[in-house]
Each structure stands twice: as C-alpha cells, then as structure tokens.
C-alpha positions as a Markdown table, in Angstrom:
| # | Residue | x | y | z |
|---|---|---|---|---|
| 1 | Unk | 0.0 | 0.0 | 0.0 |
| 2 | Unk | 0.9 | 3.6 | -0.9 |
| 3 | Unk | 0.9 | 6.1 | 2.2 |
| 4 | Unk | -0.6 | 9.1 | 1.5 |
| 5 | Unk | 1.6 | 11.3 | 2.8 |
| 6 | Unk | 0.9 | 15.2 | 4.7 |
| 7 | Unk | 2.8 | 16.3 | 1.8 |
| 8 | Unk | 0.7 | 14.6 | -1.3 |
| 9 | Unk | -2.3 | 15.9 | 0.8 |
| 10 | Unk | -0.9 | 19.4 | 0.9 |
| 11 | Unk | 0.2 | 19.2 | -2.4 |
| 12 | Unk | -2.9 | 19.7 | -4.0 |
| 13 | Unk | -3.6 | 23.0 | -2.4 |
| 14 | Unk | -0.2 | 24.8 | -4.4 |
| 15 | Unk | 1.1 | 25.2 | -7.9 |
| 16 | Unk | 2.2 | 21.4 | -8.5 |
| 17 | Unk | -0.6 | 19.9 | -9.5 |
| 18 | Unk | 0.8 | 17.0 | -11.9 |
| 19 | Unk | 2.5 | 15.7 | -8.7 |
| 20 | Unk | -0.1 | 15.7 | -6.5 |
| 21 | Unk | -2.1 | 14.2 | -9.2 |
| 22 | Unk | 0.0 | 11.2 | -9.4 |
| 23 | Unk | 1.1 | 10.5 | -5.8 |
| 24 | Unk | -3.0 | 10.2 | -5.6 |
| 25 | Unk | -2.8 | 7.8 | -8.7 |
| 26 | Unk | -0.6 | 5.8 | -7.2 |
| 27 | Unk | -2.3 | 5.6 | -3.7 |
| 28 | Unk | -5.2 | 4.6 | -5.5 |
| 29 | Unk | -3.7 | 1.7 | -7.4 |
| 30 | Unk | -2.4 | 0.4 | -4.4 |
| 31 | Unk | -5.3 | 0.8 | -2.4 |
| 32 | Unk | -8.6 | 0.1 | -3.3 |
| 33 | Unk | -10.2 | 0.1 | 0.4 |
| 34 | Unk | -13.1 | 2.6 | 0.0 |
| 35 | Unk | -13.3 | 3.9 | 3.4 |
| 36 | Unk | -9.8 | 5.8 | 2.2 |
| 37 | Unk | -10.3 | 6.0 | -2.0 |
| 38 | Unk | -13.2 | 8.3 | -1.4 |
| 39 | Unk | -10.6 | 10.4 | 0.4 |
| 40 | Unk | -8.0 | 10.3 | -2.1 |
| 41 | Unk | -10.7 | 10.9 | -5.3 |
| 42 | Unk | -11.8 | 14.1 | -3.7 |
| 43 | Unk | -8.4 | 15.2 | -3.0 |
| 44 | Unk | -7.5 | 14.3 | -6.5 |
| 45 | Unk | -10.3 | 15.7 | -8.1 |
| 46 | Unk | -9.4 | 19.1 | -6.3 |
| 47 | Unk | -5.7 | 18.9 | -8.2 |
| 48 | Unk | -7.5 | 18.5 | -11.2 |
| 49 | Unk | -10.2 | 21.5 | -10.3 |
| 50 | Unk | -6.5 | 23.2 | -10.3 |
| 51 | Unk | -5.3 | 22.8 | -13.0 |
| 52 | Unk | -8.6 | 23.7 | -14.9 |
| 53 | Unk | -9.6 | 19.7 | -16.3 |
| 54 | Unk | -13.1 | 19.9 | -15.4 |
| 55 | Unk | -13.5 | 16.5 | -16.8 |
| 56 | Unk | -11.7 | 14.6 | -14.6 |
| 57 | Unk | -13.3 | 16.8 | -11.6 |
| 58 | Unk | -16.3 | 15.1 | -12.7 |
| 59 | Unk | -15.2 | 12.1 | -13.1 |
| 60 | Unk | -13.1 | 11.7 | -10.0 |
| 61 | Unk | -15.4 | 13.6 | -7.8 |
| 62 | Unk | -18.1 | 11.4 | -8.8 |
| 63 | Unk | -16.4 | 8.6 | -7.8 |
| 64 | Unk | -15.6 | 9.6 | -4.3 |
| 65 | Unk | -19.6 | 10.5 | -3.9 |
| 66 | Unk | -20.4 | 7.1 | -5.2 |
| 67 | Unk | -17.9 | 5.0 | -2.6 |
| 68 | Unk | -19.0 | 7.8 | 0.1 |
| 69 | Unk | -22.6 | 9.9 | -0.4 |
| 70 | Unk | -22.1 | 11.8 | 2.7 |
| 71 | Unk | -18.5 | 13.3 | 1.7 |
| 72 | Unk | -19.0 | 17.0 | 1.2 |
| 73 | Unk | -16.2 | 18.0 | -0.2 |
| 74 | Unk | -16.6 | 15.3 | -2.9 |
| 75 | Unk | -20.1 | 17.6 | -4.0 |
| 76 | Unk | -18.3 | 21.0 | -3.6 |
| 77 | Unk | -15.5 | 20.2 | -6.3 |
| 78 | Unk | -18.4 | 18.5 | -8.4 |
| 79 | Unk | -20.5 | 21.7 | -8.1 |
| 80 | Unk | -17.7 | 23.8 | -9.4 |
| 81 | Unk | -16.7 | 21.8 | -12.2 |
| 82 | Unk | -20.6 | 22.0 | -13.3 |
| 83 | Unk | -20.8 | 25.8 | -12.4 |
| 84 | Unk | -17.7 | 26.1 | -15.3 |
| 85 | Unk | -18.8 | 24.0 | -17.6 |
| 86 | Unk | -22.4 | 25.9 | -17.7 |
| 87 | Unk | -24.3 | 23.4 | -15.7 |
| 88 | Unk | -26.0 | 25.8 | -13.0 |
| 89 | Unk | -28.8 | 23.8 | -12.2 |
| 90 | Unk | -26.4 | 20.7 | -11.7 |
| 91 | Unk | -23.9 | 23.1 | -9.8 |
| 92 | Unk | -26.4 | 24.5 | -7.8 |
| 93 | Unk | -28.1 | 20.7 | -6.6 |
| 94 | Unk | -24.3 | 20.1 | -5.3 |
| 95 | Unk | -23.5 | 22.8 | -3.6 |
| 96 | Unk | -27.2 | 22.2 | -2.0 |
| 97 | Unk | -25.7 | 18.4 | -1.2 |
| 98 | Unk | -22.5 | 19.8 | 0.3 |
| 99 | Unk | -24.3 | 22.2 | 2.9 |
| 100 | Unk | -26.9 | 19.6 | 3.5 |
| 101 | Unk | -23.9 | 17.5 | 4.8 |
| 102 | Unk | -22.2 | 19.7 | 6.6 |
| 103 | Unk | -24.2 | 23.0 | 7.2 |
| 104 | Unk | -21.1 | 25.4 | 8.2 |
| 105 | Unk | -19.8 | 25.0 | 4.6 |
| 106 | Unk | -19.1 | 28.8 | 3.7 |
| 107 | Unk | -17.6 | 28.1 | 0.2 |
| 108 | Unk | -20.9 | 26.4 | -0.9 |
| 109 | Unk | -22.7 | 28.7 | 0.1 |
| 110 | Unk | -20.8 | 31.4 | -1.0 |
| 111 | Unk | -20.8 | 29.7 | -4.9 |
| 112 | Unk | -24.3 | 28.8 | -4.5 |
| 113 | Unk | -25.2 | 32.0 | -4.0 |
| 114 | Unk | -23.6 | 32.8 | -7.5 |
| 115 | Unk | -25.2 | 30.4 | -9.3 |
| 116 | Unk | -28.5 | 32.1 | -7.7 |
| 117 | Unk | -27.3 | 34.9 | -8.9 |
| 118 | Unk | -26.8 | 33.5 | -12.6 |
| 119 | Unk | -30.0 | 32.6 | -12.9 |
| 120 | Unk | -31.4 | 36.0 | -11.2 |
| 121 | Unk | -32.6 | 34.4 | -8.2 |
| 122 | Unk | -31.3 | 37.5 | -5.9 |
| 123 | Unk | -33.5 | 36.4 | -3.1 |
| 124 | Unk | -31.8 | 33.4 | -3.2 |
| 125 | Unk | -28.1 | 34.7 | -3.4 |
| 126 | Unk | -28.3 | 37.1 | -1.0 |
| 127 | Unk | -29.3 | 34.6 | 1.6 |
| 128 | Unk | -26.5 | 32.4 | 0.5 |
| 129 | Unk | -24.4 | 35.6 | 1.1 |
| 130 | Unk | -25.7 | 36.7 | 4.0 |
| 131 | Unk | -25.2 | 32.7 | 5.7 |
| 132 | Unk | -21.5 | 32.9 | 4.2 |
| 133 | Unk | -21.1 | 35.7 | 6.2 |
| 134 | Unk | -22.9 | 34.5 | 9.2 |
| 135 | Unk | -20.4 | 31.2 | 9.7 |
| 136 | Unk | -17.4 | 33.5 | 8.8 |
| 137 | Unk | -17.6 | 37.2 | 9.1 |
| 138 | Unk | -13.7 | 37.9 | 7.7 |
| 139 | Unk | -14.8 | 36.7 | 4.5 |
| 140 | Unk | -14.5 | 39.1 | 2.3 |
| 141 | Unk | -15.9 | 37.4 | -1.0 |
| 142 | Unk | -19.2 | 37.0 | 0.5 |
| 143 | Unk | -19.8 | 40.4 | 1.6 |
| 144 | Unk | -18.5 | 41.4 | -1.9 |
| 145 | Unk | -21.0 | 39.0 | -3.6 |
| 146 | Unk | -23.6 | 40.0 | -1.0 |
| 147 | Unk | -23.1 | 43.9 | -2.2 |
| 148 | Unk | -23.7 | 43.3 | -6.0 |
C-alpha cells in the first residue's frame, strides 16, 4: 500500500498539480479500500479542479460520492466543475448536497449564492451571502457577492 503522505495531501492546495495528481494515482492503485479511496478521489479531483480539467473533476469527484454519499467535499469540487462548464442547475443541486452534509460549509454557500445569482434568483443569493457571512464574518468574498 501507498501512504498518502501530509505532503501529497498538501500538495494539491499549491502550484504542483501534476504531482499531486499522481502521488494520488498511485495511492489509489495500491489501495482500493473505500473507506480511504473516497478520500484520495476528492483530493485528487481538487488537483484537477487546479489545473482547470473539469472532466476529470467530474469524473473523480463522482467517484468519491459514489464510494461515500455523505463526503461534502466530494459535492463542492463536483459543483464547481458544473458551475464552469455551464451546468447551474447541476452546480447548484451540489452545492445544495455539500451544505446539507455539513451546514457550516461557507464556500458552498458562497458559490451557490452565485449560481443564484446567474440565474437572477437575488433572493436566493443574497441569503446564501448573508449565511456565508454569518459562519465567517472575515470573508471578504461574501460580503462582496452580498453587495452586487
């Protein structure tokens, strides 16, 4: 079995995607236990939200959702990949997932609210707005999205 080291796992969140992306392949080759491949899908599916390949976002963040349904993350990463490939309704039926799982999730709020927003739903979006703000006041992106 691969470890998945601190590092792979931080690795995702900088500039080097490609190795992130693989020391997650190769964690999942050597591991197909699904109690830790949901894990290592999100994670990967997040490099990939990086560096822009929305279809293996889908594809990878799918998976994760299908060996764990209550994985929030795993919905977030799918939601965005819909949102930027034009999917709002899609996007905005993960994001609703994600904070259904975990109901102090600012960011899915906070691109909810956008996808309200899209679609002229302003009721909507500044609700998701004001929430984003209400779990973390020091965000400055919802109080921006809040005042358009």
């Amino acid at each position: 079995m691969v470890p998945i080291s601190q590092s792979a796992i931080g690795i995702h969140r900088v500039k080097p995607y490609d190795k992130a992306i693989s020391s997650f392949t190769a964690a999942l080759q050597a591991n197909r236990d699904r109690n830790i491949a949901f894990f290592i899908y999100s994670l990967r599916a997040a490099a990939y939200l990086g560096k822009g390949q929305l279809d293996k976002v889908l594809v990878d963040s799918s998976e994760s959702i299908q060996l764990n349904p209550k994985y929030a993350p795993a919905y977030y990463y799918r939601g965005i990949a819909y949102s930027r490939t034009g999917n709002t309704d899609k996007s905005i039926s993960d994001y609703t997932a994600a904070i259904q799982l975990d109901p102090r999730y600012v960011g899915a709020y906070l691109n909810r609210g956008v996808e309200y927003s899209n679609k002229r739903n302003y009721k909507l979006a500044l609700r998701d707005a004001t929430m984003a703000i209400g779990l973390n006041p020091k965000y400055a992106d919802a109080y921006h999205n809040r005042g358009i």
